[in-house]
Each structure stands twice: as C-alpha cells, then as structure tokens.
C-alpha positions as CSV (number, residue, x, y, z in Angstrom):
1,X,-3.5,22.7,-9.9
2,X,-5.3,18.9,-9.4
3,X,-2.5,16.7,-7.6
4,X,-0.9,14.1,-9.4
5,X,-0.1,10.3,-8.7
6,X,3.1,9.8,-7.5
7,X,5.2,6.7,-7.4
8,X,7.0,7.0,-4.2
9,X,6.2,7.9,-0.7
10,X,6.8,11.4,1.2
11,X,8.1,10.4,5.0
12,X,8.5,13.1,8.2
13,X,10.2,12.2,11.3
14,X,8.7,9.8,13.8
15,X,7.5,12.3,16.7
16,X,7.8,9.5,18.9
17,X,11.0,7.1,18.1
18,X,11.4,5.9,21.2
19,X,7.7,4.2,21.9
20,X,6.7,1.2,19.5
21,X,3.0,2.0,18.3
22,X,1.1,0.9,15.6
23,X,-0.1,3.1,12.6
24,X,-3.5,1.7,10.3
25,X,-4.2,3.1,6.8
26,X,-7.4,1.8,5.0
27,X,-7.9,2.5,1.1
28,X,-11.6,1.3,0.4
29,X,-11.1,3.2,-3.6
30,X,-7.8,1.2,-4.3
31,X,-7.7,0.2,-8.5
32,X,-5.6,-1.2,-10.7
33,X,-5.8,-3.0,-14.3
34,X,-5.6,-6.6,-14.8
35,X,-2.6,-7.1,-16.9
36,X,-4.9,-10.2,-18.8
37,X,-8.5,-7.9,-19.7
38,X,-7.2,-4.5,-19.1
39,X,-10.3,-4.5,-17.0
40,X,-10.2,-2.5,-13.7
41,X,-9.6,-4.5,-10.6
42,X,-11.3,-2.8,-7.3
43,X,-9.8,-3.2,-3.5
44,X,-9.9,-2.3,-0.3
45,X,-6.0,-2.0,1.1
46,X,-5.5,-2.1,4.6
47,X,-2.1,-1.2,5.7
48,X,-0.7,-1.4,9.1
49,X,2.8,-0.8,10.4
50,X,5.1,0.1,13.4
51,X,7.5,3.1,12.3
52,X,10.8,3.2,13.2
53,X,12.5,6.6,12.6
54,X,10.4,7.5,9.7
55,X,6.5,7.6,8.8
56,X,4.3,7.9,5.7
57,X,3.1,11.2,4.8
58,X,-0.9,10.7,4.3
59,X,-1.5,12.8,0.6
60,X,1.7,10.9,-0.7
61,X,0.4,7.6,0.2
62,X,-3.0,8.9,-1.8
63,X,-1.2,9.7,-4.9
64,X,1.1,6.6,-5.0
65,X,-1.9,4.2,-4.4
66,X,-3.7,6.3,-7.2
67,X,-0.6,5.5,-9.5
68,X,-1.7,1.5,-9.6
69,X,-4.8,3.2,-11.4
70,X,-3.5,2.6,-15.1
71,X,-0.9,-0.5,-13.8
72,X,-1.2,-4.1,-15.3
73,X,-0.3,-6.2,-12.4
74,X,-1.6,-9.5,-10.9
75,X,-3.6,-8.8,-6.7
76,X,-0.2,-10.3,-5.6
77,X,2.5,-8.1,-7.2
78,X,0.5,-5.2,-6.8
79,X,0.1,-6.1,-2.7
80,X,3.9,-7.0,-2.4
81,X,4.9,-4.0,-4.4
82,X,3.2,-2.1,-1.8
83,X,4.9,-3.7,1.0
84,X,8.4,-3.2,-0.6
85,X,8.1,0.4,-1.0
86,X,6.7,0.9,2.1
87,X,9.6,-0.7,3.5
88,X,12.3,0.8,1.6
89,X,10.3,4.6,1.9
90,X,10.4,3.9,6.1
91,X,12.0,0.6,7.2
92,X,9.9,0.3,9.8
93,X,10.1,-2.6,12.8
94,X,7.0,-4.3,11.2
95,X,4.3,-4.2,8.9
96,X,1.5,-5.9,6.8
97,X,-0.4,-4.7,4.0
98,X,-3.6,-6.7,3.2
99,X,-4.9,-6.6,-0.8
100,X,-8.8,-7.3,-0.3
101,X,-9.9,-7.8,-4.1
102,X,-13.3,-7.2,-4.9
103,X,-14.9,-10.7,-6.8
104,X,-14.1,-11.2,-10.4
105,X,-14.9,-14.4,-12.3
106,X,-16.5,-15.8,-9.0
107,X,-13.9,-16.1,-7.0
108,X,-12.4,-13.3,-4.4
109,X,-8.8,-12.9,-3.8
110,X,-7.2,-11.5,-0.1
111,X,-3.8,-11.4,-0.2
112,X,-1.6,-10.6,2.8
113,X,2.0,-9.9,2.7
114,X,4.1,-9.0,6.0
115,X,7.6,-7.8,7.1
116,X,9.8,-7.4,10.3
117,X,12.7,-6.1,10.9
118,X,15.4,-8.9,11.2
C-alpha cells in the first residue's frame, strides 16, 4: 500500500544525548496552496536542528511535509507551523527551518524562523 501524508512527526531516541551535534534536512519538492488563488506554491525547506533526547524519523518528516500539499496557508504560517511541530514532536536545544519560496507575481519570498531552548 502507497504511504500516506501524515500530520505529525515519528521520533526515536537520540543515539547520542550527551554530545550536541547538528542534524540538516533539505526538501527541494516542498508544496503547498495559496490560500488567495488556490494555486500551488513550490519550496525548497531547509531544516536544521540540534536534538535533544529525541530526533525526527526521516519517512515521517516526508509524509508530514507532503500533507502541506492540499493546505491553504500564507510562506510564513506554513514555515512557523513547521518550526512548532518540530519543536513540540522533539524539543530540541535549537533549530531553524528556512521556507525558500519559489517566485510568484515577481517577487520571491525566504522566510526563516528559529528556536532555542530557554
């Protein structure tokens, strides 16, 4: 059976807790829908973080960015919402999560949103 998307994010353990490194995802295929046109919006999301005791599983990270497919949502909610449940899935000491929207109407949008750990 195809896989699905999925709205959350699958973690394992940390196989190293103790050492602070940094992990880098990059989605070149990332789309959603502009909630104005309905029209597709294309991105490349780059996402880099420092996990804590947790870290993103890679196939559930596919299949929650795939759910933004069919979404409405403006480059900057879509990039914070990314953020947030990356944070709530592993609170992890840092991260940042970069939206790099491809042009539309002229003009090309880069939003970048980051978190640490208080």
């Amino acid at each position: 059976m195809p896989s699905q998307p999925q709205a959350h994010l699958d973690t394992f353990p940390n196989p190293y807790p103790e050492r602070e490194y940094a992990i880098d995802f990059t989605c070149p295929e990332f789309t959603c829908e502009c909630p104005m046109t309905g029209q597709p919006d294309f991105a490349t999301i780059y996402i880099t973080y420092t996990p804590a005791e947790t870290c993103v599983e890679l196939k559930s990270l596919k299949l929650y960015l795939w759910s933004y497919r069919n979404v409405g949502a403006f480059h900057e909610k879509v990039t914070n919402n990314i953020l947030d449940d990356l944070v709530s899935a592993v609170s992890p000491v840092r991260a940042k999560v970069v939206g790099d929207f491809a042009v539309r109407g002229g003009i090309k949008t880069v939003v970048t949103v980051e978190y640490e750990r208080p």
